[in-house]
N, C-alpha and C positions, 0 to 999 in steps of 0.2 A: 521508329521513324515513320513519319505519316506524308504521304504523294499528298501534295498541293498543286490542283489545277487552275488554273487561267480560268477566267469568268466564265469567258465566250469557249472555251475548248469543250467538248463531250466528253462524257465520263469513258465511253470507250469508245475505239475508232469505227469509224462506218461498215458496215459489212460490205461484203463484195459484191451479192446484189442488190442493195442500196443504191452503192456506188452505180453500178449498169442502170439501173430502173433511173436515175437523174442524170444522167448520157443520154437517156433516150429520151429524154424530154428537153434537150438542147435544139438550138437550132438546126436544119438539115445541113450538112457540112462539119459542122462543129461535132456531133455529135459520132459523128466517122472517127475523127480525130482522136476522140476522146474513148471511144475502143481500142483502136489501132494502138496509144501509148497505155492504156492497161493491161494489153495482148502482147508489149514486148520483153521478148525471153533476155531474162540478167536484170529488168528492172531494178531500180534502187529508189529510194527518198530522194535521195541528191536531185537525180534524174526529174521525178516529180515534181518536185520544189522548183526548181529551175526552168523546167514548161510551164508551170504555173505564174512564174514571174512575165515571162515571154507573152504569156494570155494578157496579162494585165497593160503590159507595156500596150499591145495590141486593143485593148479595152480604149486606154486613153488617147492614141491617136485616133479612133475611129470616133466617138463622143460627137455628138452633132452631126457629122460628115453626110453617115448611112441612117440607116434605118436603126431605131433605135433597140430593136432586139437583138442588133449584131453587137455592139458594143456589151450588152447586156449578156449575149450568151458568151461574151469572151469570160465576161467576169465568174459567170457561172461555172465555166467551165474552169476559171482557175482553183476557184472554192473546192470543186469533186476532186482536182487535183492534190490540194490541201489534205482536202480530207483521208485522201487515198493513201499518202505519205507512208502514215502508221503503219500500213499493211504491209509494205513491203520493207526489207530489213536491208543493213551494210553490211557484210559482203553476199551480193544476191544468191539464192536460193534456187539453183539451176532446174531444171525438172527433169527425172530420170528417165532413161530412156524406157522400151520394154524391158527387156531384156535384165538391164541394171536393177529395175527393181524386180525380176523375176530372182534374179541373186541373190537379194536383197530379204525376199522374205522366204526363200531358201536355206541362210544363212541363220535366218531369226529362229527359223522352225528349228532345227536342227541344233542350235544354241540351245532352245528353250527344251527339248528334249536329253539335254543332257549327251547328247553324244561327238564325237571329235570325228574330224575328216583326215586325210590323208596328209593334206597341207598343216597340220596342227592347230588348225582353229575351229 
């Protein structure tokens, strides 16, 4: 079975700071924004896509109005959102606390050494 991609798609999704390094070159304001939802914990695609549509909608009513780098950075800023999509997965990918991953690779060590705890695992 061979992955056929879209013309215009990249062969792999944007890194993460790819992604920030083209936030930071958005308009001032826009580019707040566009941390702020790459900085939110539970992220999903869904998520993404869907402020990315809202950019856009946002894109088109502004067109002529303003200045034309706002209309422009809306667009822009829908595009990193696109791109951003990939990165993050359905059902999100919570970040553990300390503690959890001090468990965590407490658990792993002592798996990987072959020996058993009290609880049987």
């Amino acid at each position: 079975m061979r992955l056929t991609l879209l013309r215009d798609q990249p062969a792999e999704p944007a890194t993460i700071a790819e992604l920030q390094r083209r936030i930071e070159d958005l308009p001032l304001g826009l580019s707040a924004i566009g941390r702020f939802l790459l900085s939110m914990p539970g992220l999903t695609a869904d998520h993404l896509l869907t402020w990315a549509e809202a950019c856009d909608e946002a894109a088109g009513e502004l067109t002529g109005l303003f200045r034309p780098s706002m209309d422009d950075g809306y667009g822009a800023l829908a595009a990193i959102l696109r791109d951003a999509a990939p990165r993050f997965p359905h059902p999100p990918r919570m970040p553990l606390s300390a503690e959890e991953a001090d468990a965590s690779i407490l658990a792993r060590r002592i798996f990987a050494a072959g020996l058993s705890t009290a609880g049987g695992s």
